[in-house]
C-alpha positions in Angstrom: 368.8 246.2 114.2 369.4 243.2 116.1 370.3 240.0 113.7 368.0 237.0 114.4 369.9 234.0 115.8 369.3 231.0 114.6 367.6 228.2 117.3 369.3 224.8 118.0 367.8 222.3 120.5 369.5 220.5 123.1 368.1 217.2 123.6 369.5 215.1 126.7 368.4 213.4 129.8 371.1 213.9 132.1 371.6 217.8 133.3 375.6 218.0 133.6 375.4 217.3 129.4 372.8 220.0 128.6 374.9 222.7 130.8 378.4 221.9 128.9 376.1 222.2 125.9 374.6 225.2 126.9 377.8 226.9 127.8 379.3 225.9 124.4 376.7 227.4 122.4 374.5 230.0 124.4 376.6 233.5 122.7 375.8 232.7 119.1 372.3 231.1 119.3 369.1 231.2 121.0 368.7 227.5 122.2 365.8 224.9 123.3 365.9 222.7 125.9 364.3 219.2 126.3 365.3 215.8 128.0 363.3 213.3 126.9 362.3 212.0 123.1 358.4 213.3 123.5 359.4 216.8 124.7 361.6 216.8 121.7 359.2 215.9 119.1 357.2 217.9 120.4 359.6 221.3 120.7 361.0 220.7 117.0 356.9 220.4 116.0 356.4 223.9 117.1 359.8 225.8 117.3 360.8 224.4 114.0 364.9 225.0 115.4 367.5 225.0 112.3 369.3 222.0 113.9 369.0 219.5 116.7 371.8 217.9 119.1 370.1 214.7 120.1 371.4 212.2 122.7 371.2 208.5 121.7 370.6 206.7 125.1 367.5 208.2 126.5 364.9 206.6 129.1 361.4 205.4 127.4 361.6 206.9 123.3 365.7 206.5 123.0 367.5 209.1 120.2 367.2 206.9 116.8 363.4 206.5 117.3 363.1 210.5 117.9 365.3 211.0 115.1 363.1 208.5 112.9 360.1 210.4 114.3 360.9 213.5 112.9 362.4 212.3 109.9 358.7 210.6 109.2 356.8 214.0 109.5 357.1 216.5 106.6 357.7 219.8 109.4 360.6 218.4 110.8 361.9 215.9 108.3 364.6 218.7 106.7 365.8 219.8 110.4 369.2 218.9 110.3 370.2 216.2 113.2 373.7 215.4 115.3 374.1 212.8 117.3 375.1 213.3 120.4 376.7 210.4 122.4 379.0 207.9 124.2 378.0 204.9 121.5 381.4 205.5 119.7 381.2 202.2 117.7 381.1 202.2 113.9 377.6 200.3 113.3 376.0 203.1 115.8 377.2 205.9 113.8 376.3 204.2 110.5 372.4 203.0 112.3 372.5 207.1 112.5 373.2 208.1 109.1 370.9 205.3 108.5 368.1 207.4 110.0 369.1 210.9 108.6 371.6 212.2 111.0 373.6 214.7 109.2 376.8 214.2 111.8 377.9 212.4 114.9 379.6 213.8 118.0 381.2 211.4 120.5 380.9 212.1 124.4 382.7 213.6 126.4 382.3 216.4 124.0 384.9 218.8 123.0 383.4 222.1 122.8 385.4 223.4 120.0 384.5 220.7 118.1 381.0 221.2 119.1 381.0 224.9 118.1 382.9 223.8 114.5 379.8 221.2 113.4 377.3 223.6 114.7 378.3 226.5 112.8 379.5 223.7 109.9 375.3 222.4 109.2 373.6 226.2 110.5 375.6 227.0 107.4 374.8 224.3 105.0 370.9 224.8 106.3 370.9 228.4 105.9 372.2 227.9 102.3 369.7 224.9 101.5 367.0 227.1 102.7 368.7 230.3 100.2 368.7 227.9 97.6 364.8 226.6 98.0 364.2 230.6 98.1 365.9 231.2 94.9 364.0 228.1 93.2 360.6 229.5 94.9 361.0 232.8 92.8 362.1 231.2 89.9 359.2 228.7 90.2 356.8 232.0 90.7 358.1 233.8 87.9 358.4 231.0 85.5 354.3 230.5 86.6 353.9 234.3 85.5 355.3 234.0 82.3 354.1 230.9 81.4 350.5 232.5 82.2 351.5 235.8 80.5 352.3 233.5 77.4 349.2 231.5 77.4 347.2 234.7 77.5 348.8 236.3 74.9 348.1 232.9 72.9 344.7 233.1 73.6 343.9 236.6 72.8 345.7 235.5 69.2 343.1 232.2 69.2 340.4 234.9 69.9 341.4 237.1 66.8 342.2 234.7 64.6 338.6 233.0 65.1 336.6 236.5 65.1 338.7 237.3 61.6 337.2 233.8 60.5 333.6 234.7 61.2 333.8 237.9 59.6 335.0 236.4 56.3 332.3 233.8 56.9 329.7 235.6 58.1 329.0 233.7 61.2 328.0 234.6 64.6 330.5 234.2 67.4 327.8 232.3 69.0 328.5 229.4 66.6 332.3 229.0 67.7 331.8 229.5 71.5 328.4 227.1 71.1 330.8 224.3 69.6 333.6 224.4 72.0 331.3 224.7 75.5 330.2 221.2 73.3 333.5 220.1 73.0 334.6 220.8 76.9 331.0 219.0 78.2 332.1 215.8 75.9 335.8 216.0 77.2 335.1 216.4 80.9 332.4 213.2 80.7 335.4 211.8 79.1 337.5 212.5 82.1 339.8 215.2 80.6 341.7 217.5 83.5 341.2 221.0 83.6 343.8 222.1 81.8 343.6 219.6 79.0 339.8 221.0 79.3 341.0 224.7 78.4 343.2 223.6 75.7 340.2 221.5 74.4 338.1 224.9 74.4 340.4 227.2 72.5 341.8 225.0 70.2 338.0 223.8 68.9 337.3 227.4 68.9 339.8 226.8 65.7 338.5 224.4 63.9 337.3 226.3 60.8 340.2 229.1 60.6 340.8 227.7 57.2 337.5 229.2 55.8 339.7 232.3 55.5 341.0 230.7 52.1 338.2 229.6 50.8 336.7 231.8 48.5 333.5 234.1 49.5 331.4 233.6 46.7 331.1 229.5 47.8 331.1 230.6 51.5 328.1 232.2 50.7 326.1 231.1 48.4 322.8 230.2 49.7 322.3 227.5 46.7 323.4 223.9 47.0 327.3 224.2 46.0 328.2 222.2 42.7 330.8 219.2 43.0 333.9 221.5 42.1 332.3 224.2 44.6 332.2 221.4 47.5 335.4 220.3 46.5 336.4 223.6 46.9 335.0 224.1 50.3 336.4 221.0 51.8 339.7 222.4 51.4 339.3 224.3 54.6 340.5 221.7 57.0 343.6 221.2 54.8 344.2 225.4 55.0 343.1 225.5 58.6 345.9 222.6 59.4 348.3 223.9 57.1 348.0 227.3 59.2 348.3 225.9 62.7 350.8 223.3 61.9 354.7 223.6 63.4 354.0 224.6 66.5 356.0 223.7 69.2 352.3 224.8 71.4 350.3 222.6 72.8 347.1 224.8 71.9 348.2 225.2 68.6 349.3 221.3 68.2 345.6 220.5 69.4 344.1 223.2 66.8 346.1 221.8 64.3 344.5 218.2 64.5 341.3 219.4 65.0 341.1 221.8 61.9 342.3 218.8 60.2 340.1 216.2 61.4 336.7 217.4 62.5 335.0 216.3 59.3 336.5 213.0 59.3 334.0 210.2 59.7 334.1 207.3 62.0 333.4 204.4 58.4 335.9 206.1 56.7 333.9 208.3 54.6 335.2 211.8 56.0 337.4 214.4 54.2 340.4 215.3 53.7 342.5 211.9 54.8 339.5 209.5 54.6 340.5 208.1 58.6 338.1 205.8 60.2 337.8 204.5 63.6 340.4 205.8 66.0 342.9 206.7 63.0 340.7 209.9 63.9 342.3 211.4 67.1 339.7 211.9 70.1 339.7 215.5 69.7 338.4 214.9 66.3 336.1 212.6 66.9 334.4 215.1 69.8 335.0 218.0 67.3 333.2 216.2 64.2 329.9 215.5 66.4 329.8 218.7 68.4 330.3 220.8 65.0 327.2 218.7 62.9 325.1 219.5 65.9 325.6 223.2 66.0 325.4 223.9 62.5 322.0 221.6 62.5 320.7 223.4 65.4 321.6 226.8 64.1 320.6 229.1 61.0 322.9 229.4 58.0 322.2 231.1 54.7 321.2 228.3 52.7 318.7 226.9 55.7 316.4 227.3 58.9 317.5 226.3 62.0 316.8 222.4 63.2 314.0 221.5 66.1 316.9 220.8 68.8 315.6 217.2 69.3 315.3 216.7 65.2 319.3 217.3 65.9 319.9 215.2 68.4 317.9 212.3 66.2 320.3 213.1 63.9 323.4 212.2 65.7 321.7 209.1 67.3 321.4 208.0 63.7 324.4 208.6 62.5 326.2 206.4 65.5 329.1 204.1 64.1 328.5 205.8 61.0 329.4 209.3 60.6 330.5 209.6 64.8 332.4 207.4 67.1 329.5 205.4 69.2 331.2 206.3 72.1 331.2 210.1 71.7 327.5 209.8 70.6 327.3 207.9 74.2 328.7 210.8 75.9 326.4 213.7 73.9 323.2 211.6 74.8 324.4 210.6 78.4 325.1 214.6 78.7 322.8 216.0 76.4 320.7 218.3 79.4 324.2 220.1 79.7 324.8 220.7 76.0 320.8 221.9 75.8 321.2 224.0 78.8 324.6 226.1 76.6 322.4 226.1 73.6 319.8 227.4 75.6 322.0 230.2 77.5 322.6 231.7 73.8 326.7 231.1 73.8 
């Protein structure tokens, strides 16, 4: 099999310098022609050669402006360039560099020489573009794993929630209800998309710490007594307690929400008593989302709400119980939040 050669392109206006060139370099690789500045934009624009000899003192577009040319546009900007020409003094060769060059070559040229820093920056380019291959995979299979990871993470979110609802009898429709909330909110908010997935999962989360409270006060379909409440509220310190250490950003985010989402915005909330925005963002979104749902949905000890007797609800309870601002986001988004209730998620 025939080894590819690489390309180089010749760039002068005067014949007698392209044919030395051409001699010189013709064996060991396929080259390009052009003799003026516009042909050779325009050759390196669709050959894409792996270097360029360019002339300096050229009619119309001279050799800098080329070079600065295709050092301006991304396709051409990493072709290495030499400088080919008579201008010997030092402030042309360092107004080359300037521009990118990666070498200058004095006329008349010596063709050994010529050969040398050819094969000298093919080399180097070949390498660079070995290197950029190596990082490409790397970057791809970093990408993998890291996707491989955050699904396995999920898939334990996923479990972790449904052993939740069995231990406290509710439907998965509760859960997945409350986070398509919490994403609506956070998008109106202006969270990206991946901060947007996070937000999902981790909400998904936010009463894993049922699973220590006891079953007999999960279920009881009376009104719980003060010790039984007390009892109860303990489920945001378990649920933080198990998500806490983390080094994950998912589990970071579950960790404050579990903790947080029955904060209020006065002060009033449980477990730390935070007001205001002591009460991360998360929270805050967590806290109304969650008091919507439950009102909206049937639990042992109660019918479901009237959807709009909800919403009146968290209206009401603006600057109290819920930041004013998230309630401005549920109402300013509420045919969204209707439409997921509606859907049966």
């Amino acid at each position: 099999m025939k080894t590819q050669r690489n390309t180089v392109l010749l760039v002068d206006d005067i014949p007698a310098n392209i044919k030395i060139l051409v001699g010189t370099l013709r064996e060991s690789y396929r080259l390009i022609v052009a003799t003026n500045g516009l042909d050779a934009i325009k050759a390196a624009l669709e050959k894409k050669p792996d270097l360029i000899l360019l002339d300096v003192m050229m009619p119309g577009m001279d050799g800098y402006e080329v070079c600065k040319q295709l050092k301006a546009e991304p396709e051409t900007a990493d072709i290495p360039v030499i400088f080919v020409t008579a201008m010997n003094g030092e402030k042309d060769e360092t107004r080359g560099f300037l521009l990118g060059a990666v070498d200058y070559i004095i006329k008349p040229v010596n063709p050994v020489i010529v050969k040398a820093r050819v094969q000298t920056h093919i080399a180097l380019r070949m390498a660079q573009r070995e290197l950029q291959r190596h990082r490409d995979e790397l970057e791809e299979m970093v990408l993998e794993r890291t996707k491989e990871l955050r699904e396995a993470q999920v898939e334990i979110t996923n479990r972790l929630v449904q052993a939740a609802e069995y231990h406290d009898h509710q439907t998965s429709h509760h859960v997945t209800r409350m986070a398509h909330y919490c994403v609506i909110l956070g998008r109106a908010h202006g969270m990206k998309e991946d901060e947007l997935t996070l937000f999902f999962h981790a909400s998904a989360m936010h009463d894993i710490g049922k699973l220590g409270v006891s079953d007999a006060i999960l279920h009881k379909k009376g009104t719980l007594t003060p010790d039984e409440f007390e009892e109860m509220k303990r489920h945001t310190l378990i649920g933080a307690d198990l998500l806490y250490g983390s080094e994950n950003e998912l589990m970071n985010m579950a960790h404050l929400i579990a903790l947080t989402h029955h904060e209020k915005w006065n002060g009033t909330g449980f477990p730390l008593g935070l007001k205001e925005e002591e009460i991360p963002f998360a929270g805050r979104i967590a806290a109304l989302c969650d008091v919507f749902d439950a009102l909206s949905s049937a639990r042992p000890y109660k019918d479901a709400w009237p959807l709009e007797e909800a919403k009146k609800v968290i209206v009401e309870q603006k600057g109290i119980h819920f930041d004013p601002y998230v309630v401005e986001l549920f109402e300013e988004n509420y045919p969204k939040i209707e439409d997921v209730y509606n859907q049966g998620k």
